[in-house]
TORGUTOR-819256 format. One record per residue (C-alpha): residue in three letters; chain; x, y, z. Coordinates in pm, 1 decimal. Layout:
N
ALA A X Y Z
...
This chain:
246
UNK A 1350.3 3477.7 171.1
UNK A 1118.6 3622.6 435.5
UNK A 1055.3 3414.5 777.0
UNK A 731.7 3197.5 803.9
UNK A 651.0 3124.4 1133.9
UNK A 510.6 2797.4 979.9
UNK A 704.1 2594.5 805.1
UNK A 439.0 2364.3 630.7
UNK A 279.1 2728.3 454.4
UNK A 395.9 2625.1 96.6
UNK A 310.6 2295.6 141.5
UNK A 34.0 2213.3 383.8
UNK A -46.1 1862.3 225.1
UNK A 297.1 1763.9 393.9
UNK A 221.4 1855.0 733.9
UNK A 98.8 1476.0 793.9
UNK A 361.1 1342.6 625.7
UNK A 711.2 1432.9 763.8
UNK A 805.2 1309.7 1066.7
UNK A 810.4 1490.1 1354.8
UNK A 1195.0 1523.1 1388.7
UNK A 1112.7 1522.6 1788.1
UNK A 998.8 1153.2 1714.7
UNK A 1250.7 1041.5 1470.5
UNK A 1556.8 797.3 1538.9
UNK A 1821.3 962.5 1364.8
UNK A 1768.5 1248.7 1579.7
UNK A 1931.5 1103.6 1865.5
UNK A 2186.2 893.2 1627.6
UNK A 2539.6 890.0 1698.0
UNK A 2775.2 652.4 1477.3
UNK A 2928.6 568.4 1769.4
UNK A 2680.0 370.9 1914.6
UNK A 2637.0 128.8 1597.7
UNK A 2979.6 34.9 1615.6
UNK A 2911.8 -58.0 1975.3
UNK A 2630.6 -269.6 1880.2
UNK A 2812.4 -352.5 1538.2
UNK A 3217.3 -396.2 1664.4
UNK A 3247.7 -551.8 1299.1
UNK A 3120.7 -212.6 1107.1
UNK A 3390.1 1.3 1260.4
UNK A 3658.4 -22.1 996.5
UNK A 3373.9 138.0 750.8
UNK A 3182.9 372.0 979.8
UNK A 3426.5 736.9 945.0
UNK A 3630.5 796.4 1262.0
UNK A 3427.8 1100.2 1440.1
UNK A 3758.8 1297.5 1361.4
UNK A 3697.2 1285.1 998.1
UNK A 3319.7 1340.2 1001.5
UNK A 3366.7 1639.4 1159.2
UNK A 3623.1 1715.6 890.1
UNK A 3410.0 1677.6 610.4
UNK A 3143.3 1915.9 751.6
UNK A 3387.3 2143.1 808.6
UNK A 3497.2 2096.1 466.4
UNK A 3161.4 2150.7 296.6
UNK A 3042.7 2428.8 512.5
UNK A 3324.1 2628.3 476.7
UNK A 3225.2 2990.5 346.8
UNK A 2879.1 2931.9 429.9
UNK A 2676.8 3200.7 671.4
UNK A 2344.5 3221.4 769.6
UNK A 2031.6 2974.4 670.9
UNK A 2093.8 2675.6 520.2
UNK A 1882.2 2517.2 242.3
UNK A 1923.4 2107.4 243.0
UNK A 1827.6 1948.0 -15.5
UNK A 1655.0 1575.3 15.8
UNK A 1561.8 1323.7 -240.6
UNK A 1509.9 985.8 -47.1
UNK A 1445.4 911.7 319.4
UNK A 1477.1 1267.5 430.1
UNK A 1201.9 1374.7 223.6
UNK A 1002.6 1181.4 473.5
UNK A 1202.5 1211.3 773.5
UNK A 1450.7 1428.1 799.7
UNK A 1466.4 1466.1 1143.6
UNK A 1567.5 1803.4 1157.2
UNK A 1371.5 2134.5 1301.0
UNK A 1366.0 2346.4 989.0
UNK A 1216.7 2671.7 945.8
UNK A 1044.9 2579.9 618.8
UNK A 1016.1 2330.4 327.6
UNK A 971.4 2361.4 -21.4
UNK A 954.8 2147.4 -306.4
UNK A 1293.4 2215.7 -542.5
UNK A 1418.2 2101.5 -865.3
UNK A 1788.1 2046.4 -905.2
UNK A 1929.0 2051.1 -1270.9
UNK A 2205.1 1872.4 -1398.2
UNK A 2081.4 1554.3 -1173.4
UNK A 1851.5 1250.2 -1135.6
UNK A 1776.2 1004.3 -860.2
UNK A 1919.8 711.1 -883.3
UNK A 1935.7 376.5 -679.0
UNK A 2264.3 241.7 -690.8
UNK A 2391.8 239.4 -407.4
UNK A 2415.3 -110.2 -263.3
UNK A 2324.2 -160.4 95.8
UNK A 2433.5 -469.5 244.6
UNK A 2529.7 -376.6 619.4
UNK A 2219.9 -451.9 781.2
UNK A 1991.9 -112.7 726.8
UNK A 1838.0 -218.6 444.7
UNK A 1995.4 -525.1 266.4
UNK A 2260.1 -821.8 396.9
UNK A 2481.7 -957.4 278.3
UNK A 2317.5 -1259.1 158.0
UNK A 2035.2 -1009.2 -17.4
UNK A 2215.2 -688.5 -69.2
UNK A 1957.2 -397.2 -67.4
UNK A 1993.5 -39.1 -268.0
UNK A 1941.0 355.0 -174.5
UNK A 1922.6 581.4 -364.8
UNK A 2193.1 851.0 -437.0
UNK A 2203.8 1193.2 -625.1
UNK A 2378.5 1144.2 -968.7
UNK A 2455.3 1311.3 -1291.8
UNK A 2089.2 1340.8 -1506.6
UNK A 1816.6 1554.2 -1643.9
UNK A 1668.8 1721.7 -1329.9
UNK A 1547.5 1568.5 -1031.2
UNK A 1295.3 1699.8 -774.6
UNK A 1221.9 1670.0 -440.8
UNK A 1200.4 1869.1 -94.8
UNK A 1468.8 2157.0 50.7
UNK A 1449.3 2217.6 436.2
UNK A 1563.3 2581.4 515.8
UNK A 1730.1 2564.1 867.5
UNK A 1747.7 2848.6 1019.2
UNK A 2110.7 3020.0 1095.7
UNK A 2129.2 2960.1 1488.8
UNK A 2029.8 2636.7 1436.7
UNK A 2268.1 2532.3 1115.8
UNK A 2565.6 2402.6 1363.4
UNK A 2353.1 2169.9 1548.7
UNK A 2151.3 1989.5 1277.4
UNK A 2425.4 1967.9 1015.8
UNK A 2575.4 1750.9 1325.0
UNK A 2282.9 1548.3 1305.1
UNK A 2240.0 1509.0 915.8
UNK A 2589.2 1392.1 922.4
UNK A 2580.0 1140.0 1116.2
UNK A 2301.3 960.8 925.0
UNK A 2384.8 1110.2 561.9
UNK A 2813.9 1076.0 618.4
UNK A 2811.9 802.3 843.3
UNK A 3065.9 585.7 611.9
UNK A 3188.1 659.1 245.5
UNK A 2910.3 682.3 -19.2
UNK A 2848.4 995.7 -26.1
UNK A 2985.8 1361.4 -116.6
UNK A 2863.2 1609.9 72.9
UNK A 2812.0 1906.6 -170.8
UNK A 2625.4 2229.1 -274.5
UNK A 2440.0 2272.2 -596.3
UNK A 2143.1 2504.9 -746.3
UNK A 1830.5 2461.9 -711.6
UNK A 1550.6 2616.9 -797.4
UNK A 1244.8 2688.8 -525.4
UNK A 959.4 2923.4 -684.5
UNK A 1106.0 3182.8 -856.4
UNK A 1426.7 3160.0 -708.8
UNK A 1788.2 2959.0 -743.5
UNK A 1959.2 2902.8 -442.7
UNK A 2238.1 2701.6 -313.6
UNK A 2096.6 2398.2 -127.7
UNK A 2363.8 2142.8 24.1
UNK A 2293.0 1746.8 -83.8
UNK A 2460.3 1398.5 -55.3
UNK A 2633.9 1314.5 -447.4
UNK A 2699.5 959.8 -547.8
UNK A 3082.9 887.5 -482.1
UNK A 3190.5 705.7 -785.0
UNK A 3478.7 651.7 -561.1
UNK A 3311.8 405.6 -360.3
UNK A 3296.9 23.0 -477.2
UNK A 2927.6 30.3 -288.1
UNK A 2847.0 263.6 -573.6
UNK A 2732.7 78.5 -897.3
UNK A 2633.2 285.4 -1170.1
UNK A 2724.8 -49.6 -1348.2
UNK A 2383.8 -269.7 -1164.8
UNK A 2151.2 -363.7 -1482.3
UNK A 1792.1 -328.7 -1427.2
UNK A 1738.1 -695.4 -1327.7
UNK A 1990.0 -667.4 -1065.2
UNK A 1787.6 -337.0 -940.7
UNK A 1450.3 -543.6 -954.2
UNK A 1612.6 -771.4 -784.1
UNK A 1829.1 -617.3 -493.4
UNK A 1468.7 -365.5 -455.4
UNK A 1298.4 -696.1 -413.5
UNK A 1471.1 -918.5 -135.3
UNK A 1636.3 -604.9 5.7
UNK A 1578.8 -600.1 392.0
UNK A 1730.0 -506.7 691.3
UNK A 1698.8 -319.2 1028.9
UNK A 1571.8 34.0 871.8
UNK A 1262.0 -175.3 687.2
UNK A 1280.9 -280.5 328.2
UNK A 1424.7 -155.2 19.4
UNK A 1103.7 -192.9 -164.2
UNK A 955.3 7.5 87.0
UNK A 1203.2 224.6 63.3
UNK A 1154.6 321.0 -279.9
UNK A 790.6 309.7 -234.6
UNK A 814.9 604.4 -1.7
UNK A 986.5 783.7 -233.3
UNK A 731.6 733.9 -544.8
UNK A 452.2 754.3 -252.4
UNK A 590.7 1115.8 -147.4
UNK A 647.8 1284.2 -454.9
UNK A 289.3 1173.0 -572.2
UNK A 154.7 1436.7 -258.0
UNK A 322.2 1705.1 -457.2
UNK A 215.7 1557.0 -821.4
UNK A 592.5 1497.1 -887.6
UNK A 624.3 1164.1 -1134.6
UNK A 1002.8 1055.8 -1109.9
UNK A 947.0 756.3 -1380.4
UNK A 1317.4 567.7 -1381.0
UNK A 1183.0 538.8 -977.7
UNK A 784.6 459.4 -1055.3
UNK A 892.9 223.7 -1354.2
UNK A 1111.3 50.9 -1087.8
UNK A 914.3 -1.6 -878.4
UNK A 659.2 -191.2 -1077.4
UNK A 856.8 -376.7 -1167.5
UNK A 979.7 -499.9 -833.1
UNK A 619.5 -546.4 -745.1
UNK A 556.9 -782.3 -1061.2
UNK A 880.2 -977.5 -1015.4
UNK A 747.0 -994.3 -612.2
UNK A 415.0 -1136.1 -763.8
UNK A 567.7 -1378.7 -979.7
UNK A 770.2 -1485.9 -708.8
UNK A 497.9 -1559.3 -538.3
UNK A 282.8 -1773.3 -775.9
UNK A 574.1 -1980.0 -886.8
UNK A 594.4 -2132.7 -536.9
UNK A 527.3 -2452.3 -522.5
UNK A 137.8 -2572.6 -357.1
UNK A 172.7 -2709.2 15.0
């Protein structure tokens, strides 16, 4: 694809509403430092040994620009310099909340949160970031210390299509592998992990609100996520006026 010296040209609604990746936490990230401020996390968090395998691993073959593909959180912030973004559908897949977060980003223990993860389905769409070859080693080092900080995830490439075009874009599959995976949650316990959710990264309601919330600026209706979300806000509600009068 030709160069654009701006990377907002295809989508200037959007220019508002990524972060700057300048600005953004997980630009500076490093899973080191959470197990220094988490000691108790570092049996989960990957050994920088194997992270760096695993990049290896999925990059291997690949040569000049890189297309990543995002369908949560790095839709909104993905807190990389990219040389252009696009909105892309990805076949074959569908977004899907189940994976439980209970660590402390966005759920606990007590009320386990979810995130969403990239799953077998009928399509899903969101945003691909085009990184630009000289800068691919650099901020695949970043993504994957956010996106492959501890098992969840497979890091993987898959077609996509952007305009007229189907290209390879890299993305983070469910790992079915993973007991933090649960394909198995009913809808209730979705409703109700979305709900109470919370932790140091915000909420899990919020969470999926920014999702819904982002793909609206491009007219993009992902209904399993919309439909859950209404929900969550009418169980919230009820909550709310079944409380007891003080």
């Amino acid at each position: 694809m030709p160069e654009t010296p701006d990377p907002f040209v295809h989508h200037p609604e959007l220019r508002d509403r990524i972060t700057d990746p300048e600005t953004s936490l997980f630009r500076t990230f490093r899973a080191e430092d959470l197990i220094v401020q988490e000691p108790h996390l570092r049996d989960w968090v990957y050994p920088e040994e194997r992270r760096a395998a695993i990049r290896g691993e999925a990059l291997a073959g690949h040569s000049g620009d890189l297309w990543i593909f995002g369908y949560g959180s790095l839709m909104w912030n993905p807190a990389l310099r990219f040389a252009e973004v696009r909105r892309a559908h990805v076949p074959g897949h569908a977004r899907r909340l189940i994976l439980v977060e209970y660590r402390g980003a966005r759920g606990t223990m007590d009320a386990p949160g979810l995130m969403a993860t990239l799953d077998a389905g009928d399509g899903c769409d969101g945003l691909a970031f085009r990184i630009a070859a000289e800068d691919v080693e650099t901020e695949t080092d970043i993504l994957f210390q956010r996106e492959m900080l501890a098992p969840g995830y497979l890091a993987r490439f898959v077609p996509a299509r952007i305009g007229d075009e189907t290209v390879r874009v890299l993305t983070f599959l469910a790992d079915h592998a993973v007991p933090d995976v649960r394909p198995d949650l009913t809808h209730d316990e979705q409703v109700r992990y979305v709900a109470h959710g919370a932790g140091d990264l915000g909420t899990s309601r919020d969470y999926l609100a920014g999702i819904v919330g982002h793909l609206g600026q491009l007219g993009i209706v992902d209904r399993s996520c919309t439909e859950l979300l209404d929900a969550v806000d009418a169980y919230l509600a009820a909550s709310v006026g079944s409380e007891p009068a003080r």
